[in-house]
C-alpha positions, 0 to 999 in steps of 0.5 A: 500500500505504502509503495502504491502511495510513492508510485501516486505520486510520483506518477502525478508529479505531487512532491513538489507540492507537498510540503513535508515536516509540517504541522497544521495548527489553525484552520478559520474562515476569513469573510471578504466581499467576495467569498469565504478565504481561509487563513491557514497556520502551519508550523514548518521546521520550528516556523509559523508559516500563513496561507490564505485559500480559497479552500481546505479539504480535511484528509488527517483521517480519524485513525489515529485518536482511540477509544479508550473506555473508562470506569463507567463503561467498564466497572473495576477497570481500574482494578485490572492487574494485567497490561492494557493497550488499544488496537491504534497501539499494537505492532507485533504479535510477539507481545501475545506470547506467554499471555493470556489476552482478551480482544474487546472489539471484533471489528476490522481492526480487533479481529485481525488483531484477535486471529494474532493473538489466537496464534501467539498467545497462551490463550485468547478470547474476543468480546463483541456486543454483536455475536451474530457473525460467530452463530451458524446461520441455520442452528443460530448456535455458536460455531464449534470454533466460535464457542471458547474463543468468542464472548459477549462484550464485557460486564466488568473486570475483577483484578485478573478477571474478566467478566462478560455479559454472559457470566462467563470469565476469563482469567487476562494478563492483557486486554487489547480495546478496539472500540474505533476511533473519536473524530478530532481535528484539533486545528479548527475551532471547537464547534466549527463542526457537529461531533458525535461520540456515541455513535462517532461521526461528523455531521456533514452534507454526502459525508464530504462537506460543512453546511455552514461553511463553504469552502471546507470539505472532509475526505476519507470520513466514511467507515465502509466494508470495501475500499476508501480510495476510489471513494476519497478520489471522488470525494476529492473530485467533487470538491476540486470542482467546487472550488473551481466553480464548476458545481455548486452545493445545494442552499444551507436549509436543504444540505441540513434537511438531506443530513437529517433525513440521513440521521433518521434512516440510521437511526431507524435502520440501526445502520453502524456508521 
């Protein structure tokens, strides 16, 4: 993947106007006679650097701010006697060995990480709230697999013990939490846009853009099954062609009914976004 990154962009000639070792500190919308600028501040080198725009595409991603669940979430966590880490955390797989591990989290991230530790581990369990995948679609029993090695999510933790919603438990030297990811954009201005913790996602028109600020667009946000790239390439597309004034959003009041109507239908749907 990394080497199909390089070959992007040399391929498109992108280096010369990438500028590396920086930091993007602030991020405000300017209001001229004519149309939203945007001032950024970029820290490059140890010097402040500012920029006027005429927009940003937001492409940090939300991969890098884990949940980490607390005291409220998880009664007697603070009394775990073993190593806690979070999937944004784990490397190798060599850190499994000797152990006895629990996977909270069986998502993408948590069961790749839990088929490692299945491997290299003394012994492993994986906790998930949605058992479904792991139940034989005719009998809605437990694989024979699936039986010792998955459980429900956790109710608590007792020292070394740790307690699932089942009753069940499991002696643990380390838990691994892969409960996703907080979005965070620490360069704008809190409140600039609409965050929502549980569940995490950014209120935004098509996934892509703010409605009250024009000029400011969010590439790669989705969580979806199959690949982002050829998603994040037309989000991009779209938004170069707003920028250079080949396409137009819709007004505010409809950007915000189409997002509502969105809300609605997930929240009708239970639809994990």
């Amino acid at each position: 993947m990394l080497e199909y990154f390089y070959d992007y962009a040399k391929h498109y000639n992108l280096g010369p106007h990438i500028k590396f070792n920086s930091i993007v500190t602030n991020v405000e919308p300017l209001n001229t006679q004519d149309k939203v600028k945007w001032k950024v501040q970029v820290v490059s080198n140890g010097t402040l650097e500012e920029y006027i725009v005429d927009g940003v595409a937001v492409c940090n991603g939300h991969h890098w701010y884990p949940v980490r669940p607390t005291e409220d979430d998880i009664p007697g966590l603070s009394t775990f006697t073993g190593t806690q880490i979070t999937g944004h955390e784990y490397r190798e797989s060599y850190i499994f060995k000797g152990k006895r591990v629990v996977v909270s989290g069986l998502g993408i991230t948590g069961s790749e990480i839990f088929t490692a530790a299945l491997e290299h581990s003394t012994a492993a369990v994986g906790a998930s709230r949605r058992l479904d995948r792991f139940m034989d679609k005719k009998t809605g029993a437990p694989h024979s697999t699936s039986a010792n090695h998955h459980k429900p999510g956790i109710s608590r933790i007792d020292k070394n013990r740790v307690i699932f919603n089942d009753n069940s438990e499991a002696v643990a030297d380390m838990i691994v939490w892969c409960w996703g990811y907080h979005y965070r954009f620490p360069f704008l201005k809190e409140g600039m846009v609409e965050i929502e913790e549980k569940p995490a996602r950014v209120t935004l028109y098509k996934h892509v853009f703010s409605p009250k600020h024009q000029g400011l667009a969010f590439i790669g946000l989705p969580t979806v099954n199959d690949s982002l790239h050829p998603i994040a390439e037309k989000q991009s597309e779209w938004f170069a062609a707003l920028i250079t004034d080949l396409v137009r959003l819709p007004p505010i009041e409809e950007m915000e009914r189409d997002i509502s109507e969105w809300k609605n239908m997930i929240t009708k749907y239970n639809v994990k976004y």
